[in-house]
Structures are given as C-alpha cells and as structure tokens.
C-alpha positions, 0 to 999 in steps of 0.5 A: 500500500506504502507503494501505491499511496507514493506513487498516487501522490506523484501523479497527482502532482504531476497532474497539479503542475501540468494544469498550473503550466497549461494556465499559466501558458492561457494567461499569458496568451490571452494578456499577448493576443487578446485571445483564448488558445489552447495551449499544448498537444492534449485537449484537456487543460494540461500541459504534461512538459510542466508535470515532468519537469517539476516531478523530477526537479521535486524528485532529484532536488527536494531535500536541496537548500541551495537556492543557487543550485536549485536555480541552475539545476532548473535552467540546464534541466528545462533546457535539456527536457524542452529541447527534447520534447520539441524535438520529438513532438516535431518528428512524430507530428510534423508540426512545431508547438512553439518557436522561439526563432525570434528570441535572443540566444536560441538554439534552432528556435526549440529553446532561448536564455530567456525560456531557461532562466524563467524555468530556472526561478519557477524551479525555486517556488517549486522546490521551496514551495509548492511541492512541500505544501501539495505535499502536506496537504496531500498528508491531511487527506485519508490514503482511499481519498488521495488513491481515488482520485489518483485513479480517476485522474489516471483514468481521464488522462489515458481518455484523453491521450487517445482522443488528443493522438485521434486528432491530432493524427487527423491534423498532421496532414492538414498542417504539414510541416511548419518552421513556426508555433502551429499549435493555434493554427491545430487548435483551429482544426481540432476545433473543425473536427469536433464540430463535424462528429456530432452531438456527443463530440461537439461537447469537446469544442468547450476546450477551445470556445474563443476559436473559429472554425478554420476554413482550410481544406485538407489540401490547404497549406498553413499561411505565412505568420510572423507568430512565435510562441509566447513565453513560458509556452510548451507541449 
C-alpha cells in the first residue's frame, strides 16, 4: 500500500503542475493576443512538459537548500527536457508547438536564455514551495481519498491521450510541416473536427470556445505568420 499511496501522490502532482503550466501558458496568451488558445498537444487543460519537469526537479532536488543550485539545476534541466520534447513532438507530428526563432540566444528556435532562466526561478517556488505544501496537504487527506482520485485522474488522462493522438493524427496532414508555433493554427482544426462528429463530440469544442472554425481544406497549406510562441509556452 506504502507503494501505491507514493506513487498516487506523484501523479497527482504531476497532474497539479501540468494544469498550473497549461494556465499559466492561457494567461499569458490571452494578456499577448487578446485571445483564448489552447495551449499544448492534449485537449484537456494540461500541459504534461510542466508535470515532468517539476516531478523530477521535486524528485532529484527536494531535500536541496541551495537556492543557487536549485536555480541552475532548473535552467540546464528545462533546457535539456524542452529541447527534447520539441524535438520529438516535431518528428512524430510534423508540426512545431512553439518557436522561439525570434528570441535572443536560441538554439534552432526549440529553446532561448530567456525560456531557461524563467524555468530556472519557477524551479525555486517549486522546490521551496509548492511541492512541500501539495505535499502536506496531500498528508491531511485519508490514503482511499488521495488513491481515488489518483485513479480517476489516471483514468481521464489515458481518455484523453487517445482522443488528443485521434486528432491530432487527423491534423498532421492538414498542417504539414511548419518552421513556426502551429499549435493555434491545430487548435483551429481540432476545433473543425469536433464540430463535424456530432452531438456527443461537439461537447469537446468547450476546450477551445474563443476559436473559429478554420476554413482550410485538407489540401490547404498553413499561411505565412510572423507568430512565435509566447513565453513560458510548451507541449
């Protein structure tokens, strides 16, 4: 039980920070572009790069108390995870989910100096706050309350990958490959997808209200755009 009840905190830390990231990622669209998008490659409001990168900063630093190291750690960490993932996400998808072209002191646009130093002070909120409060409350919680939702969280997330790798497959072709942050222009067509399946799927349009059906054909080639993500943006 030991074992199931650690792991069930984990993952629900895991799901906290990935929907504090996916927030935090809304806000800063929305105060940019004046417009609701919804960032990352699930439909859900969650952004799983957040919920890996702070698991494992809380995992290898939690019992560190210096703010320096902890600082660097999370710069060279975020680095090295955002870089990977946008790589990865680009071979299997075809697409970019953010660009930072546009930004000083980049590496082939996947991350920037100003990224990683962000990622750097979040690491220390994270470290010397956020998961030693979660994990506090977490220890105020009866052990089938903190199993439960572990569960249903766990359940939702695997529904939601699967819808999430449904569409987006479906959009590949439609993008095609793009040297800028598509994830807007696949929000659009997600959006068209849904509309399009019934009744049932149309409820999942409630995940992207502020976007317009894209007129775009499968045929259709994604428009020039100066857009880059904004920053702190990821999968």
């Amino acid at each position: 039980m030991d074992f199931w009840y650690t792991l069930a905190i984990w993952f629900l830390l895991f799901i906290i920070y990935s929907f504090c990231g996916w927030l935090m990622e809304v806000i800063v669209t929305i105060l940019q572009r004046r417009k609701l998008v919804n960032r990352g490659f699930l439909v859900g409001p969650i952004c799983p790069i957040y919920g890996v990168g702070a698991v494992l900063l809380s995992l290898i630093l939690g019992q560190a108390e210096n703010w320096f190291a902890i600082f660097c750690v999370g710069v060279v960490g975020s680095a090295i995870l955002e870089y990977f993932v946008s790589f990865l996400m680009e071979k299997l998808f075809r697409v970019r989910w953010w660009d930072y072209a546009d930004r000083a002191f980049n590496l082939n646009g996947r991350i920037c100096l100003e990224s990683a130093i962000s990622f750097g002070l979040i690491a220390i909120i994270i470290i010397k706050c956020a998961t030693p409060f979660f994990l506090w409350l977490f220890s105020t919680m009866p052990i089938w309350l903190v199993c439960t939702l572990a569960i249903l969280l766990l359940a939702w997330l695997i529904a939601d990958i699967a819808l999430s790798l449904w569409l987006i497959l479906d959009v590949r072709v439609t993008v095609g490959t793009a040297e800028r942050d598509a994830t807007e222009e696949i929000s659009e067509r997600i959006h068209e997808i849904l509309m399009n399946k019934g009744k049932l799927n149309r409820r999942l349009v409630k995940a992207f209200p502020e976007q317009k059906p894209s007129q775009k054909t499968k045929k259709s080639t994604p428009k020039s755009s100066n857009h880059t993500r904004s920053q702190p943006t990821k999968e």
